[in-house]
C-alpha positions in Angstrom: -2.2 11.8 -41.3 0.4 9.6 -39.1 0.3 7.1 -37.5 3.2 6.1 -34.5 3.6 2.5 -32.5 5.4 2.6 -29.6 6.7 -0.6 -28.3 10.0 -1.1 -27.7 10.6 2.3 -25.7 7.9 1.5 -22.8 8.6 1.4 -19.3 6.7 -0.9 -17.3 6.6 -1.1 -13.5 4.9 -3.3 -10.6 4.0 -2.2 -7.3 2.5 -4.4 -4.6 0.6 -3.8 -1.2 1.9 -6.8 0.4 5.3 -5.7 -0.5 5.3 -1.6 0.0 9.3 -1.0 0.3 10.3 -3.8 -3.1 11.3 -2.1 -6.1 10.4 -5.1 -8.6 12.3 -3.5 -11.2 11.6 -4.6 -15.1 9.5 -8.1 -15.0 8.8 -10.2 -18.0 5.1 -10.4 -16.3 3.2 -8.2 -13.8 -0.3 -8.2 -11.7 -2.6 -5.5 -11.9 -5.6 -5.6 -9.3 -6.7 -7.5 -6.0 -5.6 -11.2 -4.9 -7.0 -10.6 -1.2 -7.0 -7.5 0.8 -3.5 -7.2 1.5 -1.9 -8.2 -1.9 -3.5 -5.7 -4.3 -1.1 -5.0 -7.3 -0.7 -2.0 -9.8 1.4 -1.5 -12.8 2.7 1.8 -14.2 3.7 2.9 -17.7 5.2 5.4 -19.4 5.6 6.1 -22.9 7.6 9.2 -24.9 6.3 10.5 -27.4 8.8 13.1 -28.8 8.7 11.6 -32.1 5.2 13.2 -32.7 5.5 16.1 -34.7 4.5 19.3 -33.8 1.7 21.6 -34.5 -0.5 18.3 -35.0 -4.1 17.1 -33.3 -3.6 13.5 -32.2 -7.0 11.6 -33.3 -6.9 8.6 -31.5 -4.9 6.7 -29.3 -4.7 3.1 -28.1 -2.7 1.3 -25.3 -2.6 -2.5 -26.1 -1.6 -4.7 -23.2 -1.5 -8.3 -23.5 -3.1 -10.6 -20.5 -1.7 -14.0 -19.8 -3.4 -15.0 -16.7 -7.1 -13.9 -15.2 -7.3 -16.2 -12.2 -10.4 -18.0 -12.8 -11.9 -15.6 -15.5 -12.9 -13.6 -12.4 -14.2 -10.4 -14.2 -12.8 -6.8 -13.5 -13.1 -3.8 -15.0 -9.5 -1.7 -14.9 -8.5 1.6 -15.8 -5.1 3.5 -16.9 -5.1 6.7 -15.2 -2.8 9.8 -16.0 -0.1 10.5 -13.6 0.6 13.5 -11.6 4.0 13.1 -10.9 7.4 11.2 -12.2 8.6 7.9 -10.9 11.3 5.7 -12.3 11.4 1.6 -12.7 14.8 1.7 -10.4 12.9 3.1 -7.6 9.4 3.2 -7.6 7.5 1.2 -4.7 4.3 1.2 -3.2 5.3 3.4 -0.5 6.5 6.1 -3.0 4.4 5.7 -6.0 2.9 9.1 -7.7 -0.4 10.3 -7.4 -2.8 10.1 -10.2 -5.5 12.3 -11.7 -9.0 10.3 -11.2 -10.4 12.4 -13.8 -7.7 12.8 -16.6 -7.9 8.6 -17.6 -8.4 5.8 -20.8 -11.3 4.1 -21.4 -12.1 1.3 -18.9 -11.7 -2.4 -19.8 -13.7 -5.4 -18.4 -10.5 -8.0 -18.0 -12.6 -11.5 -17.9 -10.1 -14.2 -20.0 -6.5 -14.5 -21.3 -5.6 -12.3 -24.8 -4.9 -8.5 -25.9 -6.9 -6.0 -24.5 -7.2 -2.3 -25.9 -7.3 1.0 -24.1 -8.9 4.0 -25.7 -6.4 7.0 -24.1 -6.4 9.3 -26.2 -7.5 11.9 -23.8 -4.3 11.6 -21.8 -2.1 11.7 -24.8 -3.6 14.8 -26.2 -3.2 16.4 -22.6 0.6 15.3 -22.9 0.9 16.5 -26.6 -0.6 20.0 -25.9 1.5 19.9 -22.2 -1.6 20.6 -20.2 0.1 18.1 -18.2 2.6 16.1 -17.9 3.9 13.0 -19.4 4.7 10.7 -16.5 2.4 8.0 -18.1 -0.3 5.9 -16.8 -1.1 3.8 -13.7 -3.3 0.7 -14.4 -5.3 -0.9 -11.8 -9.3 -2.0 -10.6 -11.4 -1.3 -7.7 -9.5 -3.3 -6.0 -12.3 -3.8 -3.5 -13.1 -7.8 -4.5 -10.9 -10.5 -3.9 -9.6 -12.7 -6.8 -9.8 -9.7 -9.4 -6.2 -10.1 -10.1 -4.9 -10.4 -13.4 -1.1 -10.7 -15.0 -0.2 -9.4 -17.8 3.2 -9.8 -19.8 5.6 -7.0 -19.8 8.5 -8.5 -21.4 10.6 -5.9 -23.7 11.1 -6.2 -27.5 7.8 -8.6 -28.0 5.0 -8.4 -29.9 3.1 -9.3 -26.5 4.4 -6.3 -24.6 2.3 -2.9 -23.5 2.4 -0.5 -26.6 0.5 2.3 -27.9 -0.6 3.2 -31.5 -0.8 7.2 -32.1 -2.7 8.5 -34.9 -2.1 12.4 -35.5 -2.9 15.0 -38.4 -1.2 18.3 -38.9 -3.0 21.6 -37.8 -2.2 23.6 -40.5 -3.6 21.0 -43.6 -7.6 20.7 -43.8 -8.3 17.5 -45.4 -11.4 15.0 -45.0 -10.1 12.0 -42.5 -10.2 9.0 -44.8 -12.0 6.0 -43.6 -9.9 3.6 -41.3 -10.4 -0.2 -41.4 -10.7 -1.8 -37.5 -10.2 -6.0 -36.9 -9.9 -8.1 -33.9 -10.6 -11.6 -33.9 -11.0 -13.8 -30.5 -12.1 -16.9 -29.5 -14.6 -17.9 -26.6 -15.7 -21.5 -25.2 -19.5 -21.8 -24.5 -21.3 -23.7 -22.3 -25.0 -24.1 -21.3 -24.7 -20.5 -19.4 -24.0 -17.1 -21.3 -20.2 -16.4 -22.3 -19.7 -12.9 -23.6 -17.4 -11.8 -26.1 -14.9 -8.3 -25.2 -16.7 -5.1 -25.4 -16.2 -3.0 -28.3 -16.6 0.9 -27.8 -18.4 1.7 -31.2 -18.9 5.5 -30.3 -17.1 6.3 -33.8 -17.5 3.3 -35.9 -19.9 3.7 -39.6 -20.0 0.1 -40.7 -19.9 -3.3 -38.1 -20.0 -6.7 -39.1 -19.7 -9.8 -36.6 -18.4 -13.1 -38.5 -19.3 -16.3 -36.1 -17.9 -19.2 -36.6 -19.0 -22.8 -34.7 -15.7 -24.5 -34.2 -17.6 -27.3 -32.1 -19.8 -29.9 -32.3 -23.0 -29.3 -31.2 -25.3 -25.6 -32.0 -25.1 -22.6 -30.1 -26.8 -19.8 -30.0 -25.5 -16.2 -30.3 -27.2 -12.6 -29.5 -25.8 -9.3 -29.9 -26.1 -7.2 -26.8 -25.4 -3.5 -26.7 -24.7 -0.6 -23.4 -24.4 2.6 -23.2 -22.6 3.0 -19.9 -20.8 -1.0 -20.1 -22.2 -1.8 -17.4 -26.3 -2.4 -18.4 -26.3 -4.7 -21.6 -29.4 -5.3 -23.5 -30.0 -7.6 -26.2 -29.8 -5.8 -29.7 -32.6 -8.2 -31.0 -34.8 -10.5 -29.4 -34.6 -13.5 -31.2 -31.3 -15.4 -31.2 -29.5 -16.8 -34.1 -28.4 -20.2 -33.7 -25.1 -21.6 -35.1 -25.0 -25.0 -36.3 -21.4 -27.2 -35.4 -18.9 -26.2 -38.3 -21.3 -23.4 -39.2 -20.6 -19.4 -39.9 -22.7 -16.8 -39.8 -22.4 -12.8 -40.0 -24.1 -10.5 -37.5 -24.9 -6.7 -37.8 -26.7 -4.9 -34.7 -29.8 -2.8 -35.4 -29.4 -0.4 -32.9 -26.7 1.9 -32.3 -25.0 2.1 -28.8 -21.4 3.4 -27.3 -20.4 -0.4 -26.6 -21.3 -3.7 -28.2 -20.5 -7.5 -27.4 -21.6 -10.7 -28.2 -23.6 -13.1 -25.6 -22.9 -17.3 -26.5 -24.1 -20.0 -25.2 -25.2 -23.7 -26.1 -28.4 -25.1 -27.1 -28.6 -28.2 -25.4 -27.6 -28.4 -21.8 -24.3 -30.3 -20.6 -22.9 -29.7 -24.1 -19.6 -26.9 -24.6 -18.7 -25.7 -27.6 -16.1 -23.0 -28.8 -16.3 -20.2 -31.2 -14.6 -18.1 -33.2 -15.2 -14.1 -33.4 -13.8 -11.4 -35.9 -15.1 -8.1 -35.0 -14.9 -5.9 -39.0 -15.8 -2.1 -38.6 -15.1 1.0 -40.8 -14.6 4.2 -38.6 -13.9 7.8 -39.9 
């Protein structure tokens, strides 16, 4: 099994309504999504992946972009969609952009506060891989039918902050057992007297999960773990809340197995804020 991280390589490119003839060119940040109704913006990327060897399955792939603005934490849910035809970052303009397929696409991703997100594409990367179509990359963008859904994400080259996309492939021709693989993300949320979510993790394929909590404020909060199947419906995993005292940690395993899981916070005592710190642990295999 291998595993390939392109970063470096990636084109990026910004498009805009308001502005359908500008060729933006490379930007060290771009919007993706819906100011108002006539400045909607979408970004396109495109990846190679020649260095892939052949005769090999790819087993998962993930796009990791990094979002540095969400205009007022408006929530949107985006989606990187697999393009239908080639474009390049010296030309490529709202008027002329390339179609996409709406059915060939990554997992969708609810975009609500600064940080790195995650795209699960490994269906468009196999389709590339096995050249049932195309590589011309992806097009990200929302709805785009709700004002103030627009976020900005950085796009600068040779950073640890700009769009990449891990590869994990096996050969064909060797039958082996898939060894476990270890998952992490850790993220922090502020709380207030209202519920404040956590990012949704798709479990589909995870064994083992383990939430650590930890209080970074001073006064309790209270935590609940909420699961979907469709990431839009959430219900809570178990109906008694565990509450976090200021300075405190706790660990949190759900009891029920969904595709997608998050965390709901949100303080005990009204008028009070708090923050808190989240790592998400899960085997997968």
């Amino acid at each position: 099994m291998g595993t390939v991280i392109i970063n470096p390589q990636a084109e990026a490119a910004q498009i805009s309504l308001a502005e359908p003839s500008k060729v933006f060119g490379m930007l060290k940040s771009m919007y993706m999504g819906r100011k108002d109704s006539r400045q909607i913006y979408r970004v396109l990327l495109k990846f190679p992946i020649s260095m892939i060897p052949s005769n090999c399955m790819i087993l998962k792939s993930i796009l990791k972009i990094y979002v540095q603005f969400t205009n007022c934490r408006t929530s949107s849910l985006f989606t990187p969609f697999a393009l239908q035809e080639d474009w390049s970052v010296d030309t490529v303009n709202w008027k002329n952009q390339p179609a996409f397929y709406p059915m060939f696409t990554g997992e969708p991703r609810y975009l609500n506060r600064e940080g790195f997100y995650t795209f699960n594409i490994t269906k468009p990367v196999s389709m590339w891989y096995n050249h049932e179509i195309s590589n011309y990359g992806l097009i990200i963008k929302n709805t785009e039918t709700q004002n103030k859904t627009a976020k900005q994400i950085t796009t600068v080259t040779n950073s640890i902050l700009s769009p990449s996309i891990e590869i994990t492939y096996t050969p064909k021709c060797e039958t082996q057992v898939i060894s476990t693989r270890f998952v992490s993300q850790t993220e922090e949320i502020s709380t207030d007297e209202l519920y404040t979510f956590s990012s949704v993790m798709d479990t589909a394929l995870t064994k083992t999960i383990t939430y650590h909590i930890e209080n970074l404020g001073n006064t309790p909060v209270e935590i609940l773990l909420q699961v979907s199947a469709n990431l839009t419906d959430f219900m809570n995993d178990s109906s008694t809340p565990r509450i976090i005292a200021p300075h405190d940690q706790i660990y949190a395993i759900p009891y029920t197995f969904s595709k997608y899981l998050r965390i709901a916070a949100r303080n005990v005592n009204p008028g009070e804020t708090s923050r808190l710190k989240i790592w998400y642990q899960a085997q997968e295999g």
